[in-house]
C-alpha positions as CSV (number, residue, x, y, z in Angstrom):
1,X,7.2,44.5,-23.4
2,X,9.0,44.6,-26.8
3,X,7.1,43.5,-30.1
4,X,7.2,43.4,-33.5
5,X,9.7,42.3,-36.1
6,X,12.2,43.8,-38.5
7,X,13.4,43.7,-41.6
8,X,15.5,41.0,-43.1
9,X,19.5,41.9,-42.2
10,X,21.0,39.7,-44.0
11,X,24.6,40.1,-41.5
12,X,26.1,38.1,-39.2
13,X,26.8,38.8,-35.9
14,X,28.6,37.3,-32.7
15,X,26.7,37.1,-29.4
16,X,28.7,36.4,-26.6
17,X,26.9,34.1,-23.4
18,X,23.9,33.3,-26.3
19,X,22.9,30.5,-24.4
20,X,21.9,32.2,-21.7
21,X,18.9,34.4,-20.4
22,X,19.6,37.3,-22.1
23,X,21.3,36.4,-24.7
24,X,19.2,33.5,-25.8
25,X,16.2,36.5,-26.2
26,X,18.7,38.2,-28.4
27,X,19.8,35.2,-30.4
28,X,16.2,34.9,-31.0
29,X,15.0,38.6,-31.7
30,X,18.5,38.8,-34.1
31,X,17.1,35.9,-35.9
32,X,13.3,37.4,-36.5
33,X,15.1,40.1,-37.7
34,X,17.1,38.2,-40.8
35,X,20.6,38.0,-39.1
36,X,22.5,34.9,-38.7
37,X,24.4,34.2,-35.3
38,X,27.6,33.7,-34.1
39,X,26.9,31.6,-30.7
40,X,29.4,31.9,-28.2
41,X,28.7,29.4,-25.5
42,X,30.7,27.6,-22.8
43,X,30.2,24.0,-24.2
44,X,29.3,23.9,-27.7
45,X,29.1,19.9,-26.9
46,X,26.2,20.6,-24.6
47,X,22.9,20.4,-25.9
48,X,21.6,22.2,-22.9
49,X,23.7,24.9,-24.1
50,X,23.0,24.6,-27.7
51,X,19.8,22.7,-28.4
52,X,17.0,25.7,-27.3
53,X,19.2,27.8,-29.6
54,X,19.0,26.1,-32.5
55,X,15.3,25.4,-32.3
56,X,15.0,29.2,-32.6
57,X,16.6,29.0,-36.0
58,X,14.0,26.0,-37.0
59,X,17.2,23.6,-36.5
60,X,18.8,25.5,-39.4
61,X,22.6,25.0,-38.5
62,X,23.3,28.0,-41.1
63,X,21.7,30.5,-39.2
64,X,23.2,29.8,-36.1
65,X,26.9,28.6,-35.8
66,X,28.4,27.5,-32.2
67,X,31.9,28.4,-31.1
68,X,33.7,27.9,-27.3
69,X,33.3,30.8,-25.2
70,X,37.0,31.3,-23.1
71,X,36.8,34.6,-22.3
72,X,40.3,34.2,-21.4
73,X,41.4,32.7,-24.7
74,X,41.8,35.6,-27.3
75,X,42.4,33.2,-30.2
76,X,38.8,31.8,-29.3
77,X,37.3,34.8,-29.4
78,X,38.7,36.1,-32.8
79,X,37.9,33.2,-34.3
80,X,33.8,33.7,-33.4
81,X,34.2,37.0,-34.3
82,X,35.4,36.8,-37.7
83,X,32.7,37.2,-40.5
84,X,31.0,39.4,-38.3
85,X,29.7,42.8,-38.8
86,X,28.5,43.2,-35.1
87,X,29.4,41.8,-31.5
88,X,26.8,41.6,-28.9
89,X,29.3,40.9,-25.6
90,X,26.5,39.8,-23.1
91,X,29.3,37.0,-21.6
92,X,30.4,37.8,-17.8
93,X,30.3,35.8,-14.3
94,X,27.2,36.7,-12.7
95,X,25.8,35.1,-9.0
96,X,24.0,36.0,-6.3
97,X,25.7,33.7,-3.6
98,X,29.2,34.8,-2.1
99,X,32.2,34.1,-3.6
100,X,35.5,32.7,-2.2
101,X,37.9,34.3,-4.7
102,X,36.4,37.3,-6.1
103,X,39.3,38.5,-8.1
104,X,39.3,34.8,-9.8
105,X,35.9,34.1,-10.2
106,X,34.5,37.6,-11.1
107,X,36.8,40.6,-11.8
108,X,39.5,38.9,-13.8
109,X,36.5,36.8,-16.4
110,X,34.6,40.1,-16.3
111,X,37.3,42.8,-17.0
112,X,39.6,40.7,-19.2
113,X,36.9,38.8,-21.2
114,X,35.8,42.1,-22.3
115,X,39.0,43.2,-23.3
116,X,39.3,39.9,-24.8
117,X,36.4,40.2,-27.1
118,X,36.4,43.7,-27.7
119,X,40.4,42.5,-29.3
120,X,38.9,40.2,-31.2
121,X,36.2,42.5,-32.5
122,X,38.7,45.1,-33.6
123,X,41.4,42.5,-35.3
124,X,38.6,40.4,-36.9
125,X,37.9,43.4,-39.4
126,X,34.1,44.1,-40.6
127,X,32.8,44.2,-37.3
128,X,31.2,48.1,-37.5
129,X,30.0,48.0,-33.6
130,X,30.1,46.2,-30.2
131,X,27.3,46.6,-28.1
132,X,28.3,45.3,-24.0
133,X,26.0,44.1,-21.6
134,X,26.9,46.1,-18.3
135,X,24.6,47.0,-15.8
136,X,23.0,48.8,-13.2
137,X,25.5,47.6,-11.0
138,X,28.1,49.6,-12.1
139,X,26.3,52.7,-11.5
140,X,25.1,51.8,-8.5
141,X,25.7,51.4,-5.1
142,X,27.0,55.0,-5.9
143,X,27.1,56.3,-1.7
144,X,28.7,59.7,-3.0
145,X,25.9,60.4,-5.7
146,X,24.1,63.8,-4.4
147,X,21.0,63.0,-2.5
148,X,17.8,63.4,-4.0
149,X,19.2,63.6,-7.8
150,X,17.9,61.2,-9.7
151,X,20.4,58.5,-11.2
152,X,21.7,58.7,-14.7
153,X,24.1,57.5,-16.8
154,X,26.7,59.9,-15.3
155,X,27.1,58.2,-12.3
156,X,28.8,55.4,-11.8
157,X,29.6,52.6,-8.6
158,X,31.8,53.5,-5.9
159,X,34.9,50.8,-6.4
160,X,36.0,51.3,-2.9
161,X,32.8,51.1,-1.5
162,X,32.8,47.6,-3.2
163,X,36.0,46.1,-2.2
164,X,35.5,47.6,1.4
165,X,32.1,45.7,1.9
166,X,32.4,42.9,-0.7
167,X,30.5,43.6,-2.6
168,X,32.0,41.8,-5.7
169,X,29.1,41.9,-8.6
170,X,29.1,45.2,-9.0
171,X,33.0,45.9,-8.8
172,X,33.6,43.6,-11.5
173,X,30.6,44.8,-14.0
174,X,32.4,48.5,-13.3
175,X,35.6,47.9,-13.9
176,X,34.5,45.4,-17.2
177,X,32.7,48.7,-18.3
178,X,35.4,51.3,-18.0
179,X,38.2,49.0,-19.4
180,X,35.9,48.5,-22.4
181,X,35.1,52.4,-23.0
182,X,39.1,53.3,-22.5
183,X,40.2,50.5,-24.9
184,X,37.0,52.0,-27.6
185,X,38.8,55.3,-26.9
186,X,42.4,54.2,-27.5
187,X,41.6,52.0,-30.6
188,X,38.8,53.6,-32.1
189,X,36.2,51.0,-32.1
190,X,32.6,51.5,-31.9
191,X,31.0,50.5,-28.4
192,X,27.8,51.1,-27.1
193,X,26.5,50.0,-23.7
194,X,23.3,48.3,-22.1
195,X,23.2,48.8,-17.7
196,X,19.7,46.3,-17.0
197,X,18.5,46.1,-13.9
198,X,16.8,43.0,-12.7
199,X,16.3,41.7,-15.5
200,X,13.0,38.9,-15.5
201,X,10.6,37.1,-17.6
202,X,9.8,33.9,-19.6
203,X,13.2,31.7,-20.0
204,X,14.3,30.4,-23.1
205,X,17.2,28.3,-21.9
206,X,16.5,25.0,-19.7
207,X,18.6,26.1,-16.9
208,X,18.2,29.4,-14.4
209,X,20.2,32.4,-14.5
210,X,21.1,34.8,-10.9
211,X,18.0,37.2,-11.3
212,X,16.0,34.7,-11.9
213,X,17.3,32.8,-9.5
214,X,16.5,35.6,-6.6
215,X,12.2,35.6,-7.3
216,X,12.7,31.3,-7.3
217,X,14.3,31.6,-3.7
218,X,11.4,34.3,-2.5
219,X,9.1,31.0,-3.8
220,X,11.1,28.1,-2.3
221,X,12.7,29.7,0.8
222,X,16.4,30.2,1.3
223,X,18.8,30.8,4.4
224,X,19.9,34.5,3.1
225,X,18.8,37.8,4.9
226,X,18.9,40.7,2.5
227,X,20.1,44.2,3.3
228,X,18.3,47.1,2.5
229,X,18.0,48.3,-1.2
230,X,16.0,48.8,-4.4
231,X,15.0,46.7,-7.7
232,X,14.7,47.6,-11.0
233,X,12.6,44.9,-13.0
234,X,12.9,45.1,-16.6
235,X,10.7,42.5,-18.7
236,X,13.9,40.4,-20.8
237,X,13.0,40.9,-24.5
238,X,12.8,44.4,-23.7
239,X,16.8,44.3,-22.6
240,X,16.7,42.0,-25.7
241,X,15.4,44.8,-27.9
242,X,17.4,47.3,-26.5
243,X,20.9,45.3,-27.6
244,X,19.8,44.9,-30.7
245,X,18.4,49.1,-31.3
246,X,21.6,50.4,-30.0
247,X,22.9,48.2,-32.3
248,X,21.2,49.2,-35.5
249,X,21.2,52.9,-34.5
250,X,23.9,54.9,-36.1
251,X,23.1,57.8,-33.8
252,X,23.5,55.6,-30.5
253,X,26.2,56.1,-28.2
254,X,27.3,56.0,-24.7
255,X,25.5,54.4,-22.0
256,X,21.7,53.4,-21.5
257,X,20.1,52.5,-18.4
258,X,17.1,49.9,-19.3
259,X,15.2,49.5,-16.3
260,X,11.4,49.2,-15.5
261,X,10.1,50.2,-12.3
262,X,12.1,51.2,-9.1
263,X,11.0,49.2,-6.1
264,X,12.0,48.5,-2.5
265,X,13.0,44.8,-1.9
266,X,10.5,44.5,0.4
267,X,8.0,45.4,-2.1
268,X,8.7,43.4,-4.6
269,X,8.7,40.7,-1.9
270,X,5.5,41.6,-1.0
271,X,4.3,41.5,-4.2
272,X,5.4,37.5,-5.2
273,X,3.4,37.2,-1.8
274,X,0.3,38.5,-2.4
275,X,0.3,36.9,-6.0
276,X,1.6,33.4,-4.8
277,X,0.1,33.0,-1.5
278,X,0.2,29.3,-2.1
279,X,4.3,29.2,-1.6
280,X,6.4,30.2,1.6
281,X,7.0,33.8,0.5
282,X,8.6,35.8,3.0
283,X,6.9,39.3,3.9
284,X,9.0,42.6,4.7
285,X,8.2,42.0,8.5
286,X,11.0,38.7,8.4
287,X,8.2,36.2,8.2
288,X,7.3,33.4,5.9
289,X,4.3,33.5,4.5
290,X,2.0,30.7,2.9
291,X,-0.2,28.3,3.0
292,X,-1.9,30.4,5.7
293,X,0.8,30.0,8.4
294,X,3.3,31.7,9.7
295,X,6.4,31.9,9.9
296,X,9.3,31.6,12.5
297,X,8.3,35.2,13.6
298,X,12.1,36.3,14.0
299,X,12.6,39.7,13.7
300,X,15.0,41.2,11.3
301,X,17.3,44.2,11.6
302,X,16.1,47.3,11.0
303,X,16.3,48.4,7.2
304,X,17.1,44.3,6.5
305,X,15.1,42.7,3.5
306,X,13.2,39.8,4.3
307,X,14.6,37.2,6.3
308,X,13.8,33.9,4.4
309,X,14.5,30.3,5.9
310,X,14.8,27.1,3.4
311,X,12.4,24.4,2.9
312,X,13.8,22.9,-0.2
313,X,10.6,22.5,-2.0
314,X,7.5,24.2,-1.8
315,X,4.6,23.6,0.5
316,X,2.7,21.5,-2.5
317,X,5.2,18.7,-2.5
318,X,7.0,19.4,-6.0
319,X,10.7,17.7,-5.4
320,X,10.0,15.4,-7.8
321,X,8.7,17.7,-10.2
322,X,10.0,17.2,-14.1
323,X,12.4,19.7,-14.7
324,X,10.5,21.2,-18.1
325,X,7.4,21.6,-16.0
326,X,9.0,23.3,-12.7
327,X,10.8,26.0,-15.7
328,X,7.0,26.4,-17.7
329,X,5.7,27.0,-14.2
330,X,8.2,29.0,-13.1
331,X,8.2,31.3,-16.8
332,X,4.1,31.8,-16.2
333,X,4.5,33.4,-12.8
334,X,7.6,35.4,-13.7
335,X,5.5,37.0,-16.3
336,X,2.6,37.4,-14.2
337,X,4.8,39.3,-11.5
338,X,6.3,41.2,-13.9
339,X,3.2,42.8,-14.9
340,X,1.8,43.2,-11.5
341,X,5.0,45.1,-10.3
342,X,4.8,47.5,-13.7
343,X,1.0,48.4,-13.1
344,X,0.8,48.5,-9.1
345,X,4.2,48.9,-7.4
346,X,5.0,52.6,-6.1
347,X,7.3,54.3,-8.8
348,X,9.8,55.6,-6.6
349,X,12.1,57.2,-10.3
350,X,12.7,56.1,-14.0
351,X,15.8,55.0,-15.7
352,X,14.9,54.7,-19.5
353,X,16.8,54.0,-22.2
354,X,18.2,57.3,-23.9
355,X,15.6,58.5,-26.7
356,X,17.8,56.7,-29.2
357,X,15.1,54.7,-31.2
């Protein structure tokens, strides 16, 4: 996990989606480090959206400035971006649950936000580098990658294999990515890019993001069988840290995977399991775990992920649980996986970041 602080900055830079997971642990890594922030959020009217963030700045409204975050308005974009020697685009649709119109609700937000912003960045004059959230998604699933060669920044999803099995999320995060390194090409602006994996840990904001949401459903229960496939957990500050580096490295270019351990689903379901035996965890056999019973005993396809069935709280009674509490409890055991997963889980390969620090 990331520590320590920098130096005093003295810049100002735009982040993109600050109020959420990731980017509310780079709004507050940016301000340790002496830079004031641009805030691009969805409602700057919301003080779910706003408040968390300006507690990190000791409710100093200089250090941290909101403005609306329409992707799809240019004009809003360029006016967050001006003043601004750096951008930090972590803004883009992300969820785990299916969606109806894909091309509306993920590829469109996704590839023309980034176009959007990286526009603004280039018009708004000052702004030195743009550093863009991607992610491991667009380099993976990646069917035509040579077998037993180890994934690397080279490769890169298979858009057909997307559309043809709807596979949305990572479709849109690939196409976002190559429209923003062939408009840094043909305009000569600076971009660097982040690809996370899974990325977990303590929560900043008062509301859940996807990857967070997937180890709360593991807990609670949910309706969803998963197919077969890996995890990469990476700890949030680190993919905090890692903006913020690429950012403040001249030398830095390119693409950098930032992922933790590499481990099966199953495993990693296992894992919540055997650390939380107290919830309805599922276990890689299809069967709910907890509270010393069993489950329905279904069995799930061959090379599925765990079956898990809903129970819409856990087995302890907590419905009526205070929302602050249910987030504190939830930010404890996220941490508490995360370290069990980095010292005991099976190492199956590493993606680091490129030795850029």
């Amino acid at each position: 996990m990331a520590t320590g602080v920098g130096e005093a900055r003295g810049e100002t830079v735009l982040v993109t989606g600050a109020s959420g997971f990731i980017g509310s642990w780079t709004v507050r890594l940016l301000l340790a480090r002496g830079y004031d922030v641009h805030a691009a959020v969805l409602n700057p009217d919301d003080k779910a959206e706003t408040e968390h963030l300006l507690a990190l700045a000791g409710g100093d409204e200089a250090r941290v400035r909101f403005f609306p975050c329409d992707l799809l308005d240019g004009a809003a974009m360029l006016a967050a971006a001006r003043g601004c020697s750096g951008v930090f685009h972590l803004a883009s649709p992300c969820t785990v649950d299916r969606v109806l119109d894909p091309q509306k609700e993920l590829v469109v937000p996704a590839v023309e936000g980034t176009l959007n912003v990286l526009r603004a960045a280039k018009e708004a004059g000052g702004v030195r580098r743009v550093v863009v959230t991607s992610s491991v998604s667009a380099v993976v699933p990646s069917p035509g990658w040579p077998a037993g060669e180890v994934l690397d920044e080279r490769c890169w999803t298979d858009i057909d294999y997307c559309e043809k099995n709807g596979v949305w999320y990572p479709a849109s995060k690939t196409l976002a990515e190559k429209a923003a390194w062939k408009f840094a090409e043909e305009n000569g602006l600076d971009v660097v890019v982040v690809n996370p994996g899974t990325v977990l840990g303590p929560m900043i904001p008062p509301r859940i993001n996807a990857s967070m949401a997937m180890f709360l459903r593991l807990l609670e229960g949910c309706t969803e069988e998963y197919k077969d496939f890996f995890i990469g957990p990476v700890h949030v500050e680190d993919v905090a840290l890692a903006h913020i580096t690429l950012f403040e490295n001249p030398s830095a270019s390119g693409r950098h995977l930032c992922v933790e351990p590499i481990c099966h689903w199953s495993d990693f379901a296992s894992k919540v399991a055997e650390l939380y035996p107290d919830y309805k965890v599922p276990n890689p056999r299809g069967h709910a775990a907890g509270a010393g019973e069993s489950g329905s005993g279904a069995e799930e396809a061959e090379g599925a992920g765990p079956a898990v069935h809903s129970v819409g709280e856990d087995h302890k009674g907590r419905r009526g649980e205070p929302p602050e509490q249910r987030m504190h409890r939830l930010m404890v055991m996220a941490g508490l996986l995360l370290g069990a997963l980095y010292s005991f889980l099976p190492l199956c390969c590493w993606l680091m970041i490129k030795p850029c620090f």
